[in-house]
N, C-alpha and C positions, 0 to 999 in steps of 0.2 A: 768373368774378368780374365785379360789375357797373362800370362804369364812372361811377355817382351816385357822386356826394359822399354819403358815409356822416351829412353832418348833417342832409341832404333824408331820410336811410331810416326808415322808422316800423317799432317794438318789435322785429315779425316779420320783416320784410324783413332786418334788421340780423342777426338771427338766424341766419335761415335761411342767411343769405351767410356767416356767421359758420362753421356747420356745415359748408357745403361747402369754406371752407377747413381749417377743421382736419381736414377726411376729405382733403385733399390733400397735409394736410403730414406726417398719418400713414402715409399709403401711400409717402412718400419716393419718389417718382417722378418728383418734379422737382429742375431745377437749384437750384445753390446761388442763383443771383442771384435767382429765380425765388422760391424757400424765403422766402429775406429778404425781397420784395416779398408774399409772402402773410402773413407773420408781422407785417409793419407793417399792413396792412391788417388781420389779424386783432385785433390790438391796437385798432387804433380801434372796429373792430366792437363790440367788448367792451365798451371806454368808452361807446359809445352806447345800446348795451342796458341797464348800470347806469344810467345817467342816466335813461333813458326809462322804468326801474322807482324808479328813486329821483321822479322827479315824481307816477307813479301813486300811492305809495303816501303824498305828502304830500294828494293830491290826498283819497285815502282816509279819512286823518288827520283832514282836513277835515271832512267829513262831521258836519253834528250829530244829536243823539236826542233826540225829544220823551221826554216822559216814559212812554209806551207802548213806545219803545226802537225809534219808528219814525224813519227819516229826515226830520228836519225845518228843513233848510238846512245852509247851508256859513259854516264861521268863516274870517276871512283867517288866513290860512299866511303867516308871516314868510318873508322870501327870492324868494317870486313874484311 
């Protein structure tokens, strides 16, 4: 488990740490105090990978179309 602040982790980083706790709390090989500290940190993980795709995909949203249906600027997205 990393010791960053899970608000510094980007998409994959949060992920990947994400994975390696849940493959820890499924193998049940650790303590109970142990359990509870990967479960909160897994918790956060979580939060920060929805976040980090909930921005993506306003970011995406954004995106305008000429009329060829190509990429032709970005509109503001209310909330950023």
């Amino acid at each position: 488990m990393s010791d960053t602040p899970v608000s510094e982790l980007s998409f994959e980083q949060a992920m990947a740490e994400l994975e390696q706790v849940v493959g820890k709390l499924e193998r049940g090989d650790v303590a109970l105090e142990e359990s509870i500290k990967l479960y909160e940190r897994g918790a956060e993980l979580k939060k920060r990978c929805e976040t980090k795709l909930k921005e993506a995909e306003e970011k995406v949203a954004a995106i305008t179309l000429d009329g060829d249906g190509n990429p032709s600027g970005l509109k503001p997205v209310e909330g950023l």
